[in-house]
C-alpha positions as CSV (number, residue, x, y, z in Angstrom):
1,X,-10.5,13.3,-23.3
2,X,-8.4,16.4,-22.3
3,X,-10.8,19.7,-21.9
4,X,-9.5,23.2,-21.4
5,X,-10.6,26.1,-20.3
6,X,-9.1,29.8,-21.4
7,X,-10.4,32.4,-18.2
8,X,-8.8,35.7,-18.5
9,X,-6.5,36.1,-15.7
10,X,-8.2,38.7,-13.7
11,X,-11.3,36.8,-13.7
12,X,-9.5,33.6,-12.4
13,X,-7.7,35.7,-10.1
14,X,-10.8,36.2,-8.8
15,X,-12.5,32.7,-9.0
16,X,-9.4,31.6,-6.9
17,X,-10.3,30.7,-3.1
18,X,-6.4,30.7,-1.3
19,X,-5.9,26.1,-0.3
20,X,-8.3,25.0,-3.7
21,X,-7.3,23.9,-7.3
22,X,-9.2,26.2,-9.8
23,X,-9.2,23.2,-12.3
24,X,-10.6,20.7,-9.1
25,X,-13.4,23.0,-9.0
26,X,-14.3,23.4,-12.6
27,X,-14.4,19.8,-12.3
28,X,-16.3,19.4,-9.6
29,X,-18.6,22.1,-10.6
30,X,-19.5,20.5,-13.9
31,X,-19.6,16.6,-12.7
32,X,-22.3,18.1,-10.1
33,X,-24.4,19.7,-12.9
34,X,-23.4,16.8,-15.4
35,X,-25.4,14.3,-12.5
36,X,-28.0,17.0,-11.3
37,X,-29.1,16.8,-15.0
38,X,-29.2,12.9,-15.1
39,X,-26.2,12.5,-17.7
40,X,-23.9,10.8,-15.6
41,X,-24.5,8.2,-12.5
42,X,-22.5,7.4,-9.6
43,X,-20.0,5.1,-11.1
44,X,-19.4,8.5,-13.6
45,X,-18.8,10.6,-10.4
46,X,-16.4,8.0,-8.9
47,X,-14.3,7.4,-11.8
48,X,-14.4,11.3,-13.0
49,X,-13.6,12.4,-9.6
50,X,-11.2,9.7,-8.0
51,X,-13.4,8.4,-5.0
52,X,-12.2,5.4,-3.4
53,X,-15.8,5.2,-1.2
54,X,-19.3,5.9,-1.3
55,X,-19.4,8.3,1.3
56,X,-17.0,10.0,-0.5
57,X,-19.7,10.4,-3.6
58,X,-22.4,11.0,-0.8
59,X,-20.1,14.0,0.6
60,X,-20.1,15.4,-2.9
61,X,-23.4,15.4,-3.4
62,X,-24.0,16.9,-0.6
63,X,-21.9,19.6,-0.6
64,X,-23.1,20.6,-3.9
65,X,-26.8,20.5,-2.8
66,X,-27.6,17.4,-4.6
67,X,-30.7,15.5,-2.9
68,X,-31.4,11.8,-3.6
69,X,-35.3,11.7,-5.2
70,X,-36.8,10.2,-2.3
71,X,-40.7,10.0,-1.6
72,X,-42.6,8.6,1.0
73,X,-43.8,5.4,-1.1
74,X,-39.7,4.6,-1.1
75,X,-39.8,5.2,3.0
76,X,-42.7,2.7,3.2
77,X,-41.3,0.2,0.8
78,X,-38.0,-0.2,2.6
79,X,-39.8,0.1,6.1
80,X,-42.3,-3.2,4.6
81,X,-39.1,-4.8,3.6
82,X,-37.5,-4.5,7.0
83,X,-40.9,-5.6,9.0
84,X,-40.3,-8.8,6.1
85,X,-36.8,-9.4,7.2
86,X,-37.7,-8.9,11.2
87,X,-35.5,-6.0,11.7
C-alpha cells in the first residue's frame, strides 16, 4: 500500500533537518507510534523499515524512547533459568 502525505511547503520546509529524508522520518515516526501502541511487532518494524539485524530494531527503539515492558518477576525468571542451566 502506497500512503501520501500533502504538508504545505513552508511547513515541511521547516520539518526538514539538512542530511534526513522527510518521508524516512514520517515513516519512522509512525512505525514508532504504530509499535508503542501494540499494532505492530518486531517482524512489522523489520520488514516496514528495512532492518537486516536486531540491533538495528533495538537502535530504533531506542532512539524513539521505546522501553521493552520489563519487571522484576522477568529479571528473576531469567536469573532462575540461568542458576538451572549453571551459568
Amino acid at each position: 500500500m502506497n500512503v501520501s502525505l500533502e504538508i504545505p511547503d513552508d511547513v515541511a520546509s521547516r520539518m526538514a533537518v539538512p542530511g534526513t529524508d522527510l518521508t524516512r522520518r514520517a515513516l519512522e515516526a509512525f512505525a514508532a507510534e504504530e509499535y508503542r501502541q501494540g499494532r505492530i511487532y518486531k517482524p512489522d518494524l523489520r520488514r516496514l523499515l528495512g532492518f537486516e539485524t536486531s540491533h538495528e530494531i533495538d537502535a530504533f527503539l531506542y532512539a524513539h524512547e521505546i522501553w521493552y515492558d520489563y519487571t522484576i518477576e522477568d529479571l528473576d525468571r531469567e536469573m532462575a533459568a540461568l542458576d538451572r542451566l549453571g551459568l
